[in-house]
C-alpha positions in Angstrom: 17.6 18.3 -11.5 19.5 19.6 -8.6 19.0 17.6 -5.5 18.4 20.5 -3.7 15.5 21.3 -5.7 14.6 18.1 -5.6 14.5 17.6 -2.0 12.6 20.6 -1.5 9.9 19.5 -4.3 9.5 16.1 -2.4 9.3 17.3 1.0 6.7 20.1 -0.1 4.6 17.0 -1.9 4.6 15.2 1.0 2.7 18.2 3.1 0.8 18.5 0.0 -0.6 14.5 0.0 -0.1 13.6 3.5 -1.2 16.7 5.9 -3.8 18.5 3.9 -2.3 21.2 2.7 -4.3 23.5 0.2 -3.5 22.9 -3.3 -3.0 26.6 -4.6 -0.7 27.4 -1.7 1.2 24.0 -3.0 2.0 24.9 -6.2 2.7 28.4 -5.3 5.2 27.4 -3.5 6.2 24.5 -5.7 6.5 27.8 -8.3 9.2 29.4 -5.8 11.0 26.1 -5.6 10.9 25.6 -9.3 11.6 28.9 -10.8 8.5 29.3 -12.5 4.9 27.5 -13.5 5.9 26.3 -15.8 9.3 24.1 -14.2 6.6 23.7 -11.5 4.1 21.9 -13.8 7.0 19.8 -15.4 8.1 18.9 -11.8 4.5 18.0 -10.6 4.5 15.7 -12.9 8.1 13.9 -12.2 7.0 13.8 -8.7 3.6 12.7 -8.9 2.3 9.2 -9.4 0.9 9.1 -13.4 -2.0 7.6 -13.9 -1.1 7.1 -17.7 2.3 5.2 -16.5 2.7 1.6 -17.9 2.2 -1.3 -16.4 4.7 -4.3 -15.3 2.5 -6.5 -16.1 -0.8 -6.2 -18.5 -4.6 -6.6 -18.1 -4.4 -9.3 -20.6 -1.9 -11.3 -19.6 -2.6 -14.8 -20.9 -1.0 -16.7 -17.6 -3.6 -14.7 -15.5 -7.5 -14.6 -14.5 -8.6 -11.2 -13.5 -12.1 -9.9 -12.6 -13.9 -7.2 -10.5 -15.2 -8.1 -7.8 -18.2 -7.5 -5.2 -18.7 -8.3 -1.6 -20.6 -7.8 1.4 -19.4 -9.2 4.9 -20.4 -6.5 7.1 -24.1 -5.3 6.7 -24.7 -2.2 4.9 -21.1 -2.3 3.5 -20.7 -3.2 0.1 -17.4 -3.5 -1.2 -15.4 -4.1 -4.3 -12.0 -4.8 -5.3 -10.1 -6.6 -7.9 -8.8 -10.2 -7.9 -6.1 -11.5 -10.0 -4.4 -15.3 -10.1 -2.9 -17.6 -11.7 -4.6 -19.6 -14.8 -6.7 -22.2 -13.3 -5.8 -21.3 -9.5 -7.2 -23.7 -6.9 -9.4 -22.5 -4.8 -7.3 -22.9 -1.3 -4.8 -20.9 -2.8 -3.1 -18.4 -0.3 -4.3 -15.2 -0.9 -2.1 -11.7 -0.4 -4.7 -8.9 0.4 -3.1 -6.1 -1.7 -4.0 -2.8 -0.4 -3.8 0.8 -2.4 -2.2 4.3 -1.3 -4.3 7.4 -0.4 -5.0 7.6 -4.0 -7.6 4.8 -3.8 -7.7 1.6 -6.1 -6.1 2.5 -9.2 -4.5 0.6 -12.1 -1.0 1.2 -10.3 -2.4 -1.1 -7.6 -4.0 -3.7 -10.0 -0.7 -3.8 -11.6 1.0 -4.8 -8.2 -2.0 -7.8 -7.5 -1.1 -9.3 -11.3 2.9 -9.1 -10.1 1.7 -10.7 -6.9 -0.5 -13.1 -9.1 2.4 -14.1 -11.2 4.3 -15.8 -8.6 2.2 -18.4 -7.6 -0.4 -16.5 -5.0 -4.1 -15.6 -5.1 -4.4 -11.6 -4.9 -7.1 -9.0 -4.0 -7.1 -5.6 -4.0 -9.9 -4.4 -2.3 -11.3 -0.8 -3.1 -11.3 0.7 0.9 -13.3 3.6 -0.7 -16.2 1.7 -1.8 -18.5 2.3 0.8 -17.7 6.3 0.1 -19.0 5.5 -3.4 -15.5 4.0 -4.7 -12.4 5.3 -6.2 -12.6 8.6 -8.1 -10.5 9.2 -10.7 -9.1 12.3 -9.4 -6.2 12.0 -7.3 -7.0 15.1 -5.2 -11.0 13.8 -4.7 -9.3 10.0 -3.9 -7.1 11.7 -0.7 -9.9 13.9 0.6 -12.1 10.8 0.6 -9.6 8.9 2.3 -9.0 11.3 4.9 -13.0 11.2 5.7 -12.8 7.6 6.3 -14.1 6.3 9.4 -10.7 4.1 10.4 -12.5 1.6 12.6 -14.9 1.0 9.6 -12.2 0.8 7.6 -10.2 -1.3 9.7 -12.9 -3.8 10.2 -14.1 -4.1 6.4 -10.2 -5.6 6.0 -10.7 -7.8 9.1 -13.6 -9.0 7.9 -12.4 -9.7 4.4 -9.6 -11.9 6.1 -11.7 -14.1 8.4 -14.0 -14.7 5.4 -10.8 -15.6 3.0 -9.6 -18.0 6.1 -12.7 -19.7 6.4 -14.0 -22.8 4.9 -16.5 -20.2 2.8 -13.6 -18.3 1.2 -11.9 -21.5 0.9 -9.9 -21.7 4.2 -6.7 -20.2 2.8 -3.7 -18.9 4.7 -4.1 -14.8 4.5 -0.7 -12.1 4.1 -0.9 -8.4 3.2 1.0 -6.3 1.7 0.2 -2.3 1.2 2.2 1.0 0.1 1.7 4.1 2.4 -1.6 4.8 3.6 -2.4 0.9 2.6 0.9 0.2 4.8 -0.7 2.0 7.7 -3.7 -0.4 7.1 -1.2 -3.3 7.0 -0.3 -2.2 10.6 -3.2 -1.9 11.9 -4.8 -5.2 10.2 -1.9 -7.1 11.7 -3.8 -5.7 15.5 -7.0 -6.3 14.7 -6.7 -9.6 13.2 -5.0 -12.0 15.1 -3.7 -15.6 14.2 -6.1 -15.5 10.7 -3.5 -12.9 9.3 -0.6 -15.2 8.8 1.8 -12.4 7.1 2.3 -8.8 6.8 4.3 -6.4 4.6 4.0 -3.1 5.0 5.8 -0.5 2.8 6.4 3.2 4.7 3.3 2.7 6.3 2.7 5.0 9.2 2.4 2.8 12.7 0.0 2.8 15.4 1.0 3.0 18.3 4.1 0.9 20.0 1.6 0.0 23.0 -0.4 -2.3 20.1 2.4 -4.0 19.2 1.3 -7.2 22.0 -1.6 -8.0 20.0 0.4 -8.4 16.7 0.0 -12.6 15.6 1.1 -12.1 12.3 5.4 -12.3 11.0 5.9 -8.8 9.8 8.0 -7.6 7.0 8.5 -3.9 7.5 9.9 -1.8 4.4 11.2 1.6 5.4 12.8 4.5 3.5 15.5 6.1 4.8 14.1 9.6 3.7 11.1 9.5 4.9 11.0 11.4 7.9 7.4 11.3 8.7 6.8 7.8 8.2 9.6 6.8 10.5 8.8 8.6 13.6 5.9 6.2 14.0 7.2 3.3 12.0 10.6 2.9 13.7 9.5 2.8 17.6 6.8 0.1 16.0 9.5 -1.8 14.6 11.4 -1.9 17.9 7.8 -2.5 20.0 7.8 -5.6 17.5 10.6 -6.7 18.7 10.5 -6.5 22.0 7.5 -8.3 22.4 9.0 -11.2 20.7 7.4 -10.8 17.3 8.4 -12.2 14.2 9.6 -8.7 12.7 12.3 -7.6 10.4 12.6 -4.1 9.0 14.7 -3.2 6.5 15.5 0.8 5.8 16.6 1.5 2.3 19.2 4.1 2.3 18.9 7.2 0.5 15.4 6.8 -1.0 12.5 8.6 -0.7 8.6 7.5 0.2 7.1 5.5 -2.4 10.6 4.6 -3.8 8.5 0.9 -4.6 5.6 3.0 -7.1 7.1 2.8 -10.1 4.8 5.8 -11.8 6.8 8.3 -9.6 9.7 8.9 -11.6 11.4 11.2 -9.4 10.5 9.0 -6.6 10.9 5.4 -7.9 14.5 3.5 -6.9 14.3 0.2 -8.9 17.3 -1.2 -6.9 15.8 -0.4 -3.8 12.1 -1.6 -5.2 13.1 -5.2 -6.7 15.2 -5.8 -3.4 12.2 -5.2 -1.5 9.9 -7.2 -3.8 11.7 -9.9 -3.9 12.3 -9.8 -0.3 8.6 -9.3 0.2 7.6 -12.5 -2.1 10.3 -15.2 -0.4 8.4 -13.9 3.1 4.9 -14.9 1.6 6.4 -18.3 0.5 7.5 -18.9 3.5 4.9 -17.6 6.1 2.3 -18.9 3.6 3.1 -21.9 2.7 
């Protein structure tokens, strides 16, 4: 593919998924890009995350215990999620809050809790859409939904899933997160709203609030950037440097010459595996440390 094309495809996908834009004006102008609808079809699908992509690491995976799980912390909010640890995990086991993209809990982001499982940590990925009637499978549905979302609600269900993990109830554990796009935007804004109980936070190309919020920040942030990503950065750049000068515990790292989403390896045309395992491993040595 040229990387002109390219380019154009990405930046177009991102309007698409990220600022509402209506679907048949997308791919007719994905067409024009492309050449014709069918190359636009065959492009789609490079660029977008597929559901039907394999995992890193399977559902039955005999050095793991997964299950579906229900809560309710805040009344009238039932939520769900999906837990995944190591074989015969004890119960004060820190746990890493995994959190999803605009596309909602999927098996993309189940995959990423058994990766997160497999060395050596508690994880839950909670479904954020589950008071909204949870996840559809529909990708398109799954952003809409997530653009309806009541952020404060939002916000608070993930606060109150920490304090409850860092109590004696949830078995007084030390509490990190780590989320991808929209659920690195939720990252952010946990690290505000939940002080000292949320011990570690990695967010990946997460949009920022804003640099004013950054005083309130307890937590050692671990911020993943992508040097393409325009959008992102014009929040999550001045955050980074807000950090900073208020004397957090912050690094940010920008990967150059990848794209948004260059960690989610269903995106083909998005995906950097260099890029991604650097992070990933950069993003499990900060867990071991912060949560320790």
């Amino acid at each position: 593919m040229k990387p002109e094309i390219r380019a154009a495809a990405l930046a177009l996908y991102d309007r698409f998924t990220h600022e509402g834009m209506d679907r048949r004006a997308f791919m007719a102008e994905l067409t024009k890009i492309a050449g014709s609808a069918a190359a636009a079809s065959a492009l789609l699908a490079a660029i977008a995350a597929s559901p039907a992509a394999a995992s890193m690491v399977s559902e039955g995976d005999e050095r793991l215990q997964t299950r579906t799980l229900k809560w309710q912390l805040i009344p009238g909010r039932m939520m769900s999620g999906y837990g995944a640890a190591p074989v015969g995990a004890r119960a004060d086991l820190p746990m890493v809050i995994v959190i999803h993209e605009n596309r909602g809990l999927n098996d993309h982001i189940r995959d990423v809790a058994r990766r997160v499982a497999l060395t050596g940590f508690s994880a839950v990925a909670p479904d954020f859409l589950a008071p909204s009637g949870g996840t559809p499978a529909d990708q398109d549905q799954a952003r809409e939904m997530i653009g309806k979302l009541d952020l404060g609600a939002t916000v608070a269900d993930g606060r109150a899933l920490i304090d409850w993990l860092s109590s004696p109830a949830g078995g007084s554990r030390k509490v990190g997160a780590v989320g991808f796009c929209w659920g690195g935007g939720m990252v952010n804004r946990l690290a505000v709203a939940a002080g000292p109980t949320l011990k570690a936070a990695v967010p990946f190309y997460g949009p920022a609030p804003a640099p004013s919020e950054a005083a309130k920040v307890q937590a050692a942030m671990l911020i993943h950037l992508a040097e393409r990503d325009q959008r992102v950065n014009a929040t999550a750049l001045p955050w980074a440097e807000a950090l900073k000068a208020a004397g957090k515990n912050v690094t940010s790292i920008v990967y150059p010459g990848v794209e948004h989403a260059f960690h989610n390896d269903t995106s083909a045309e998005r995906y950097d595996k260099p890029a991604a395992d650097k992070a990933w491993a950069a993003t499990i040595d900060f867990f071991r440390t912060h949560l320790a």
